[in-house]
N, C-alpha and C positions, 0 to 999 in steps of 0.2 A: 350790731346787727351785721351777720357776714352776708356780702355779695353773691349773690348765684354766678356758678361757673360760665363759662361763655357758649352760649346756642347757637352761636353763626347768625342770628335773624340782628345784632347790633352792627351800628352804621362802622363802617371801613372808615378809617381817615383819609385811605386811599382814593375810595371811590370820588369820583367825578372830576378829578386833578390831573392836573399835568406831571409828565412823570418830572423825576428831581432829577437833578446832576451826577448824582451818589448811583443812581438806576438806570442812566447814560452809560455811564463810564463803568458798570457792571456789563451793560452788555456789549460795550466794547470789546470787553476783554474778554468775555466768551466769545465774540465773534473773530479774534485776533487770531486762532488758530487754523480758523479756516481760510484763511486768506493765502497761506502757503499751498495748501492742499489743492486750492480754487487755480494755484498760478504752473503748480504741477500736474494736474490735471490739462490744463489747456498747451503745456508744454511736451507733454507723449501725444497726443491729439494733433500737433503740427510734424513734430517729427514724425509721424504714423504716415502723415498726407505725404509728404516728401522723402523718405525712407524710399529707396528700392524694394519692388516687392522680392519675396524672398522664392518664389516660386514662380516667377513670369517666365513666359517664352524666351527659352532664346534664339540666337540668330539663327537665318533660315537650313546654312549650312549644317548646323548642327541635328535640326530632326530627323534626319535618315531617309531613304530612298520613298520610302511611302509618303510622304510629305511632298518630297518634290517631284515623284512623277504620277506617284495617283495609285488608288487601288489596283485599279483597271488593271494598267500594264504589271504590275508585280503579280498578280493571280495569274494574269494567263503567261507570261513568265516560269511561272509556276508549275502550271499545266501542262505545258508543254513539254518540261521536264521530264513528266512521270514514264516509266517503265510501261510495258502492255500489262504486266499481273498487277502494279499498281494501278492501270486503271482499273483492270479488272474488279479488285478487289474494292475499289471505290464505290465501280456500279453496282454492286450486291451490298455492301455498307449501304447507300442511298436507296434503292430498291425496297430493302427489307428496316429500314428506321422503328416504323410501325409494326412491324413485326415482332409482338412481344417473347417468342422462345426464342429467339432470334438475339435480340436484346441481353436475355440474363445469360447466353451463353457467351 
C-alpha cells in the first residue's frame, strides 16, 4: 500500500524543540559576515564625526569686506560712488520697475 504524499497538516519533528547545534552553528555562519560590514559601518560613522568638514567657514580674514564691515557701509560706499547720469539712470530704473512697456524695452 503506497503512502500519500506530504500535505503539510503532519507533525514537524521540529516543532516544539529546542533548536540543535548543527542550526547554531548555521546561523553563525550566516551571521559571520555581517559582523565586518557592522564594524565598517561604525567605522566611516566616527571618522564622519571627527573628519573636518569639507565646507566650513574659514577664518574671518578670509570672507571679504562684506563680512567684516557690514552691508551697510559697502552699499553706501557704493552709492556714493555713482556719477549724476548714474544716478539718474537709477532713479527712472526704480521709478518705472512696475512699468510694464518700460520693462520689455
Amino acid at each position: 500500500q503506497a503512502r500519500p504524499g506530504p500535505t503539510g497538516c503532519e507533525s514537524s519533528p521540529f516543532v516544539g524543540r529546542a533548536p540543535s547545534l548543527a542550526l547554531l552553528g548555521a546561523m553563525a555562519r550566516r551571521a559571520a559576515p555581517l559582523l565586518p560590514l557592522l564594524l565598517a559601518c561604525c567605522g566611516l560613522l566616527w571618522l564622519a564625526s571627527h573628519a573636518p568638514a569639507f565646507l566650513s567657514a574659514g577664518p574671518a580674514a578670509r570672507r571679504g569686506r562684506t563680512a567684516m564691515r557690514g552691508f551697510k557701509e559697502d552699499f553706501d560706499a557704493w552709492r556714493s560712488g555713482l556719477t549724476d547720469d548714474e544716478r539718474k539712470m537709477l532713479k527712472n530704473q526704480a521709478q518705472n520697475e512696475f512699468n510694464k512697456k518700460f520693462r520689455k524695452s
